[in-house]
C-alpha positions as a Python dict, from the first residue, in 0.01 Angstrom:
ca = {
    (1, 'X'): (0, 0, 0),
    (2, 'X'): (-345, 47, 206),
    (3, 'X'): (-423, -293, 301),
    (4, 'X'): (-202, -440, 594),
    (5, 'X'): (-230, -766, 708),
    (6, 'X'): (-111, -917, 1070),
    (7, 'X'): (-31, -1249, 1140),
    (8, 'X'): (-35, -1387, 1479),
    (9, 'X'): (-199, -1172, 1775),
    (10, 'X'): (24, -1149, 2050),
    (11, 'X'): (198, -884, 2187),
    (12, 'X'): (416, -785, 1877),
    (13, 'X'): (112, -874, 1639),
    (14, 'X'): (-155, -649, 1837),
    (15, 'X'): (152, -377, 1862),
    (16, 'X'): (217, -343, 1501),
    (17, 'X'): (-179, -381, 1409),
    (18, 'X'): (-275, -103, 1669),
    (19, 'X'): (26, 131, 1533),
    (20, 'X'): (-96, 26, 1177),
    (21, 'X'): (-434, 148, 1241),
    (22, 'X'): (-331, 480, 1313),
    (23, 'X'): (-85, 513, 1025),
    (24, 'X'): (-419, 542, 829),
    (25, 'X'): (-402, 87, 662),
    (26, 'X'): (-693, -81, 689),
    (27, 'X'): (-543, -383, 938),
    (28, 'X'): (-696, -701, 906),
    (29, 'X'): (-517, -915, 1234),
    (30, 'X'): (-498, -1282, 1214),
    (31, 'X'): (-523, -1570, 1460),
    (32, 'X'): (-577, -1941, 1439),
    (33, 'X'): (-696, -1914, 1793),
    (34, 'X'): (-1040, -1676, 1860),
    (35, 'X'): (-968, -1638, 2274),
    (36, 'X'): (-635, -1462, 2143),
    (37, 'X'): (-764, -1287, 1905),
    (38, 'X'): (-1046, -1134, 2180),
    (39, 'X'): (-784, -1060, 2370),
    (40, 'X'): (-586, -814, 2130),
    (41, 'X'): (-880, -685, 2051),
    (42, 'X'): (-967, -567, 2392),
    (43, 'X'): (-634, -446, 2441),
    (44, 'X'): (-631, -209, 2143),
    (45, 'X'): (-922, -86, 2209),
    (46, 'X'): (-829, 1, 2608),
    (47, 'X'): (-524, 165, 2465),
    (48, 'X'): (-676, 359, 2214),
    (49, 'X'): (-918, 486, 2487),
    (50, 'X'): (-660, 568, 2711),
    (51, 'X'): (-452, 756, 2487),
    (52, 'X'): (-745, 925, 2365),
    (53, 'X'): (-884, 1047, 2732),
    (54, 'X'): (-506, 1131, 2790),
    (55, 'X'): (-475, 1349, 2492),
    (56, 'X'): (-249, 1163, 2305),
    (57, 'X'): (-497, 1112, 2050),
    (58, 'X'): (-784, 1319, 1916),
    (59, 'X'): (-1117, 1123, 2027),
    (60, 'X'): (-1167, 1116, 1657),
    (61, 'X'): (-834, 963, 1537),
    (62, 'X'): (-893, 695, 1782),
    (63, 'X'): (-1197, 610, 1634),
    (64, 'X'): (-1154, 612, 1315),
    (65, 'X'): (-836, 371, 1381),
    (66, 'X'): (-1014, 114, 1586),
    (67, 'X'): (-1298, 131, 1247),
    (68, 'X'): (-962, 3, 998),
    (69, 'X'): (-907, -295, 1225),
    (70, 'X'): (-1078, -700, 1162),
    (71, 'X'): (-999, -981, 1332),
    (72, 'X'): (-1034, -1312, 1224),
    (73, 'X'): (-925, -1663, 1206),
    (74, 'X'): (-956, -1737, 884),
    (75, 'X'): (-628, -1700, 693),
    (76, 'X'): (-736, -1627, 356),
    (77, 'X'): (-1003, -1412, 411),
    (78, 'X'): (-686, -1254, 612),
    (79, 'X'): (-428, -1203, 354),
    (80, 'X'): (-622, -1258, 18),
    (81, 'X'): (-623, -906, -51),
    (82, 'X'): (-324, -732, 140),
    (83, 'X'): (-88, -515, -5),
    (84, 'X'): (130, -638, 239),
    (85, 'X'): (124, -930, 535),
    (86, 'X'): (381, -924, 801),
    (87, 'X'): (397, -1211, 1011),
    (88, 'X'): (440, -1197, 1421),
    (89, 'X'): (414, -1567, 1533),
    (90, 'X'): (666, -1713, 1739),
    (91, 'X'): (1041, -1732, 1669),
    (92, 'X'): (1048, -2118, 1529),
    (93, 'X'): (1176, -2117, 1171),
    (94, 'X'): (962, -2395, 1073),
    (95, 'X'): (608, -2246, 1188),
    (96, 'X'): (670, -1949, 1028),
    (97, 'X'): (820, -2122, 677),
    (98, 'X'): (473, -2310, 688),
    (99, 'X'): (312, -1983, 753),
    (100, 'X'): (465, -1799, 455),
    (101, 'X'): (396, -2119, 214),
    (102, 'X'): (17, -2034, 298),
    (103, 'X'): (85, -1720, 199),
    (104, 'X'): (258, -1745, -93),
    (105, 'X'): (-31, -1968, -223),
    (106, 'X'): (-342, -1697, -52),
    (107, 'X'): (-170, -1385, -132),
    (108, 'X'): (-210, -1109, -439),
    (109, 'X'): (118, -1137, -679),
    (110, 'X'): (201, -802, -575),
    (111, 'X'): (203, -924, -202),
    (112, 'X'): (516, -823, 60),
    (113, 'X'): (566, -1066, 276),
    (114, 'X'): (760, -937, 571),
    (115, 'X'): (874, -1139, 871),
    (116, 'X'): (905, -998, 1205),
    (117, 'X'): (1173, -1168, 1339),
    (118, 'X'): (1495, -1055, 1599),
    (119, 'X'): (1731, -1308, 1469),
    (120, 'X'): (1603, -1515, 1165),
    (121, 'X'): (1699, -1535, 828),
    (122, 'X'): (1404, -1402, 606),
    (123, 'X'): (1660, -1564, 325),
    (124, 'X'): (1577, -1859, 445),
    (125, 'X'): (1203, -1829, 538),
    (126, 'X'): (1184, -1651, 183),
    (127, 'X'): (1337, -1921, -27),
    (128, 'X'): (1026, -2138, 61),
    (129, 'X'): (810, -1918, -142),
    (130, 'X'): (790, -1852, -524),
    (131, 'X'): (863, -1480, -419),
    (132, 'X'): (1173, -1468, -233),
    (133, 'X'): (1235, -1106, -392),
    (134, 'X'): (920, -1001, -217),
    (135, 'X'): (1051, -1160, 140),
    (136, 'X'): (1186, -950, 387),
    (137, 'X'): (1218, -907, 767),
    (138, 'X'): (1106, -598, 952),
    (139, 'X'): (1194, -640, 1301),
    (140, 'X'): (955, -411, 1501),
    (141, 'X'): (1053, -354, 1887),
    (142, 'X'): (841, -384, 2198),
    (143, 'X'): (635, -165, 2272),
    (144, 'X'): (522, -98, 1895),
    (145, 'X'): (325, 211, 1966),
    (146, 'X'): (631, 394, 2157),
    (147, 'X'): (920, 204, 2025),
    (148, 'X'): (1075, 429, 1709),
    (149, 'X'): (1280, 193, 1490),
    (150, 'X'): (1193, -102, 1255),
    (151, 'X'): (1503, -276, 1172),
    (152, 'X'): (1445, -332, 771),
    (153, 'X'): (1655, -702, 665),
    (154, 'X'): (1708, -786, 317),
    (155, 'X'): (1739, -1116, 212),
    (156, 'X'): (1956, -1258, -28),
    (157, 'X'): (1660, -1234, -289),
    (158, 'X'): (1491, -905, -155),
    (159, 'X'): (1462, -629, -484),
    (160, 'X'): (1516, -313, -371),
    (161, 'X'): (1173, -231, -489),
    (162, 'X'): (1078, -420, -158),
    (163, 'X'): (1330, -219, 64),
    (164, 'X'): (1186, 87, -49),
    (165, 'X'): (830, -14, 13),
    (166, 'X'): (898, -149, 336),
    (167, 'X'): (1031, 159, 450),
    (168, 'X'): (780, 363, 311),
    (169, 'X'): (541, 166, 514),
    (170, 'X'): (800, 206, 795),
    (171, 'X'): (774, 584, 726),
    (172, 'X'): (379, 553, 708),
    (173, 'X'): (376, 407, 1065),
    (174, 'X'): (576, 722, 1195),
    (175, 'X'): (892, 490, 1202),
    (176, 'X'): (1271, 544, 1137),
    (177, 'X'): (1462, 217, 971),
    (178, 'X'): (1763, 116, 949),
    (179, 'X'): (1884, -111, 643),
    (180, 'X'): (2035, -424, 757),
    (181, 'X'): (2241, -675, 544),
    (182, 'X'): (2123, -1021, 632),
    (183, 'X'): (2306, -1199, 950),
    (184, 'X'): (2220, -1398, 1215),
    (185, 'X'): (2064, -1154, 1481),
    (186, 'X'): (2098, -826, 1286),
    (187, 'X'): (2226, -568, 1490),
    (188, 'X'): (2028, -504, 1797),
    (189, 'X'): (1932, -851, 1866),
    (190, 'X'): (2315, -937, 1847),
    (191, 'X'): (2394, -686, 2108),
    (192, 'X'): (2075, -728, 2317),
    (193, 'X'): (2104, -1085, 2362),
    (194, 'X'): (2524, -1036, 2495),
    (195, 'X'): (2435, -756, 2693),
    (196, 'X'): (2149, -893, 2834),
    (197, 'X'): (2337, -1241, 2882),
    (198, 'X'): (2590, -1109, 3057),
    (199, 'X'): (2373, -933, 3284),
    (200, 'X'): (2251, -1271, 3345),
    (201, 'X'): (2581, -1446, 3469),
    (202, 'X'): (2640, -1144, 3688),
    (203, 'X'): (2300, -1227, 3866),
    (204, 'X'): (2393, -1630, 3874),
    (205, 'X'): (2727, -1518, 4018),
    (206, 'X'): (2620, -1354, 4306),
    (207, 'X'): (2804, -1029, 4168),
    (208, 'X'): (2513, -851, 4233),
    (209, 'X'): (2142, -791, 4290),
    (210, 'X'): (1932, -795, 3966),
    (211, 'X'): (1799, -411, 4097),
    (212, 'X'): (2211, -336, 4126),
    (213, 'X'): (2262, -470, 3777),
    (214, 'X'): (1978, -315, 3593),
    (215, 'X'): (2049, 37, 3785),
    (216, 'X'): (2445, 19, 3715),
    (217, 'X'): (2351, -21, 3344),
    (218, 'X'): (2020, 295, 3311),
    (219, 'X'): (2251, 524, 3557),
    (220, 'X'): (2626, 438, 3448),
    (221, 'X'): (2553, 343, 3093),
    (222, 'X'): (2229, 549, 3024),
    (223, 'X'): (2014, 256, 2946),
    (224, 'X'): (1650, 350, 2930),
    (225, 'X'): (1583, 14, 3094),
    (226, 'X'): (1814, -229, 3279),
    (227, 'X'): (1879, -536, 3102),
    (228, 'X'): (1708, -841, 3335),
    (229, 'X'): (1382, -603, 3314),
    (230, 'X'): (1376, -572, 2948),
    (231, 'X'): (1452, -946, 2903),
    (232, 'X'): (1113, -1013, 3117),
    (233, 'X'): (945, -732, 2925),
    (234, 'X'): (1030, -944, 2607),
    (235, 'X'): (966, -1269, 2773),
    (236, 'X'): (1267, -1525, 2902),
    (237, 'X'): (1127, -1775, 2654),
    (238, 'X'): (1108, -1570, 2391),
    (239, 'X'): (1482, -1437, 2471),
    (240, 'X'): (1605, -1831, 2526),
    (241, 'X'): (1500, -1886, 2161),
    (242, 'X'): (1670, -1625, 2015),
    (243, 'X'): (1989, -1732, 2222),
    (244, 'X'): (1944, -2071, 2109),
    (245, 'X'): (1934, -1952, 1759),
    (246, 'X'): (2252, -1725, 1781),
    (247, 'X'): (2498, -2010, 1973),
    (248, 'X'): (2385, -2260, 1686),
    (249, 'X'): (2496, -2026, 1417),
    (250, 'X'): (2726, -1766, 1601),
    (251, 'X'): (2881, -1988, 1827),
    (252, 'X'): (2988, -2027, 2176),
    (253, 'X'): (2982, -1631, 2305),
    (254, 'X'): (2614, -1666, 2242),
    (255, 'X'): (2568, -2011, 2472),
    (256, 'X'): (2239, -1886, 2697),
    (257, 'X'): (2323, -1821, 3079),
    (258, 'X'): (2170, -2153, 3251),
    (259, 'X'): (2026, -1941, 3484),
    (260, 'X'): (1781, -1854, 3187),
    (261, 'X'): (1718, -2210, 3079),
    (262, 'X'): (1646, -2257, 3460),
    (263, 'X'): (1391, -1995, 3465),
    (264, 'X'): (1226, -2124, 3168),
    (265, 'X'): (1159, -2456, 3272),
    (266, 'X'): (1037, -2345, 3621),
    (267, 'X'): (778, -2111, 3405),
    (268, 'X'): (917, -1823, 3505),
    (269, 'X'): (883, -1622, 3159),
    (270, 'X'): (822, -1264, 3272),
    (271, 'X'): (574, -969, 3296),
    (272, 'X'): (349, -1258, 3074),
    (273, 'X'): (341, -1496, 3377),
    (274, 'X'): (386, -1270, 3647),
    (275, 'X'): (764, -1387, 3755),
    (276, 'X'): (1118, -1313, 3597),
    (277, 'X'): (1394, -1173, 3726),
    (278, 'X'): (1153, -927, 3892),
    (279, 'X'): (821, -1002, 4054),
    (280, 'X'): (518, -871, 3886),
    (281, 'X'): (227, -1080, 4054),
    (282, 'X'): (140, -768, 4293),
}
């Protein structure tokens, strides 16, 4: 398992190809669009710089880490010789199904194909390919570098040789994992998406402010980060499709605060467009 392959270059996809890079795979990062693709690529290398001049890597680790990455658009020059391809695209079932049919067809027999996904079913994204025992999800958190867990899904097909590669590779990229049986938003996203819900209808209700809400829950609760800014760090479209998915197959406890949808459709997505529940434009 040397050769890792990265699908999709946004902020998950650069994550897991910069931490990749310095678990010692030569990453190969895919995009069908170049301007993204230029853009991860000048953000890994910024962050490897900085973490080098701030001692959190040797000048020569860096290097050598930012020498294992390509980038390219081109899918099958991408993937046709991974030992593994995990996939980082958005969270619609039916662009990454077409995604993993390309690589089912592109791909080495011996090919993982790993989806990372918060809520979906890599059952279902699997059973599209003529290897659904090689299909799995491992659902990396934001940010990839600092974050320590990979939540490791098996699908209703996945061998257990594949759970045990994928957390070796979880292992290689100075990861712990947790082994999840297959259900609609695992187990964080499942409690992320309630708490952070919730936290949600407070702020619609006027109960109170979203600074109130997000300090009551890192003070009182001893959450790292409050839940409005962690929903803005992920992205409030992002975190409106994964409660979309959960009240279609969960049901009605999972029905998205409209105070998200509103959000949304004004534009307001986040740190990514500069306005969430906080303001980040300054």
């Amino acid at each position: 398992m040397e050769k890792l392959t990265v699908v999709g270059s946004g902020v998950m996809g650069r994550g897991i190809a910069y931490t990749a890079a310095l678990g010692g795979f030569h990453v190969v990062l895919n995009d069908v669009n170049q301007e993204n693709l230029d853009k991860a690529k000048l953000y890994i290398e910024t962050e490897m710089t900085k973490s080098a001049e701030k001692g959190y890597l040797k000048r020569n680790q860096a290097a050598v880490a930012l020498q294992n990455i390509e980038y390219t658009t081109n899918l099958e020059a991408a993937a046709g010789n991974a030992d593994v391809v995990i996939e980082a695209v958005f969270e619609l079932m039916e662009l990454k199904v077409e995604i993993f049919k390309q690589l089912d067809e592109i791909c080495p027999e011996h090919t993982i194909l790993a989806t990372n996904t918060s809520t979906m079913s890599p059952t279902e994204i699997g059973a599209q390919t003529t290897r659904p025992d090689k299909c799995i999800a491992m659902h990396f958190f934001n940010p990839v570098h600092k974050m320590k867990l990979i939540e490791i899904i098996k699908g209703l097909e996945t061998s257990d040789d594949t759970v045990a590669k994928a957390k070796d590779i979880g292992a290689k990229l100075g990861k712990e994992t947790v082994e999840v049986n297959e259900f609609p938003g695992f187990v964080t996203s499942r409690m992320n998406c309630l708490i952070g819900n919730e936290a949600m209808n407070l702020l619609m209700e006027g109960v109170a402010s979203a600074e109130d809400i997000d300090k009551a829950m890192k003070l009182g609760l001893n959450h790292p980060m409050g839940p409005l800014a962690l929903a803005d760090l992920v992205g409030l479209d992002t975190r409106l499709r994964n409660m979309e998915y959960l009240y279609k197959t969960l049901g009605e406890k999972y029905r998205p605060c409209p105070l998200l949808i509103k959000y949304v459709k004004a534009g307001r997505l986040g740190r990514k467009s500069g306005q969430g529940f906080y303001n980040y434009e300054k």
